[in-house]
C-alpha positions in Angstrom: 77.4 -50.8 -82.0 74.0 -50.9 -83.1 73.2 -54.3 -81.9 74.9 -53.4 -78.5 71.9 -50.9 -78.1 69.5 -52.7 -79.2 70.3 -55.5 -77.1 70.4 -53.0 -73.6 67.4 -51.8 -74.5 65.7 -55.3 -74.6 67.4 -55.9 -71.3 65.6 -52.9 -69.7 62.4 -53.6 -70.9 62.7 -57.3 -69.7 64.0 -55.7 -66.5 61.0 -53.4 -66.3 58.4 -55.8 -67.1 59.9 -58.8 -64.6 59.8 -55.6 -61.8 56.2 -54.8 -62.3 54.5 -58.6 -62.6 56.9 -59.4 -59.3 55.5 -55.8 -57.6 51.9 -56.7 -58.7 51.9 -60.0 -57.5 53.7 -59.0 -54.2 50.7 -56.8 -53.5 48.1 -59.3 -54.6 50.1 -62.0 -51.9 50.0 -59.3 -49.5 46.5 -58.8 -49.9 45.2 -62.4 -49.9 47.1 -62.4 -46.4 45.3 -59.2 -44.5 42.3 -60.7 -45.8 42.7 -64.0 -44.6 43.5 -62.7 -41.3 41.1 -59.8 -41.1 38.2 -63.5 -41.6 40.0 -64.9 -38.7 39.1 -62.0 -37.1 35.9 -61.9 -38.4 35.1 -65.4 -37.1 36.8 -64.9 -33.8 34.4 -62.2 -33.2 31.6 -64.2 -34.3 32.5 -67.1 -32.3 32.9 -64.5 -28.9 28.8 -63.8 -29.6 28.4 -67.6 -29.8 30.2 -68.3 -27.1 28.2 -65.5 -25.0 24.7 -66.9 -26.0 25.8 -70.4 -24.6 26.8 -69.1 -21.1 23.6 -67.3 -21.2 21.8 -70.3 -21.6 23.8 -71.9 -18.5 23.7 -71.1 -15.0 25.7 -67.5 -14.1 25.9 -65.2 -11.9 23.9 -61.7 -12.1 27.6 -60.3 -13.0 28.3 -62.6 -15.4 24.9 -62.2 -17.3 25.2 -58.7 -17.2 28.8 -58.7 -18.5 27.5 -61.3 -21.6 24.5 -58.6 -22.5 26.6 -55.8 -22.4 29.2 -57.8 -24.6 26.6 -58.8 -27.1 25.2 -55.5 -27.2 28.3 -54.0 -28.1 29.1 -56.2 -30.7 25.8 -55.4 -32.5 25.2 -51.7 -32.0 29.1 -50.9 -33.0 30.8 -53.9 -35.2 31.3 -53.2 -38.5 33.6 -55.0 -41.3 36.4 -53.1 -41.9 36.2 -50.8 -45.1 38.8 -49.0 -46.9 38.1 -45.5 -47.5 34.2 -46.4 -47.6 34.6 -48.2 -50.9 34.9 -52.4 -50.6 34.9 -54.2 -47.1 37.8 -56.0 -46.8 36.9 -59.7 -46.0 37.3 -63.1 -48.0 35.5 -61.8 -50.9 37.9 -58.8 -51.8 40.7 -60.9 -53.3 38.4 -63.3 -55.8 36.6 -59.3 -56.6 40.1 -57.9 -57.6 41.0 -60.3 -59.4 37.7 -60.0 -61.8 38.5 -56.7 -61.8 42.1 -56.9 -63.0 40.7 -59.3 -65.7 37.5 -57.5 -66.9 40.2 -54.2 -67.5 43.0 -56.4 -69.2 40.3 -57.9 -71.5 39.2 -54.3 -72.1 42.3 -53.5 -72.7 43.7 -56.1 -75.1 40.2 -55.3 -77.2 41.2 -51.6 -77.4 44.8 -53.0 -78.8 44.0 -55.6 -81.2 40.9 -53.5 -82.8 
């Protein structure tokens, strides 16, 4: 009867533990993908300024300039990268930046259990 217990509990733990790393690294997939898409967006953006300079530099119409300044001046008096709550922009960087940040607290944290 004792083993029996013994046993279950080892199951739950192993149960526990397999729930968390899958959660954690369901978040961590999750995250690599807004990011990736929040740089496409990034670039698009980017390339929509480029692409406004070079039909500047062509022949337009007095419309057509105007619309090009007004779209270039918009982008650069009100774009910002996206931020969460004011602490870390989210853009290619974040993922490689939680990940050291994941690692510098376990490394702190197997110190504090092995000391």
């Amino acid at each position: 009867m004792l083993f029996c217990d013994s046993s279950h509990q080892g199951m739950d733990q192993l149960l526990t533990v397999t729930t968390n790393v899958v959660w954690t690294l369901k978040n961590l997939i999750l995250e690599v993908v807004l990011c990736i898409e929040f740089e496409k967006f990034y670039i698009a953006s980017q390339e929509t300024q480029d692409i406004c300079v070079n039909m500047l530099k062509g022949n337009c119409l007095s419309d057509e300039i105007q619309l090009y300044k007004n779209v270039r001046r918009l982008h650069q008096a009100k774009f910002n990268k996206m931020n969460v709550c004011g602490l870390f922009y989210v853009d290619a960087k974040l993922p490689r930046k939680m990940i050291a940040l994941v690692a510098n607290y376990t490394i702190v944290l197997l110190q504090f259990a092995f000391l």
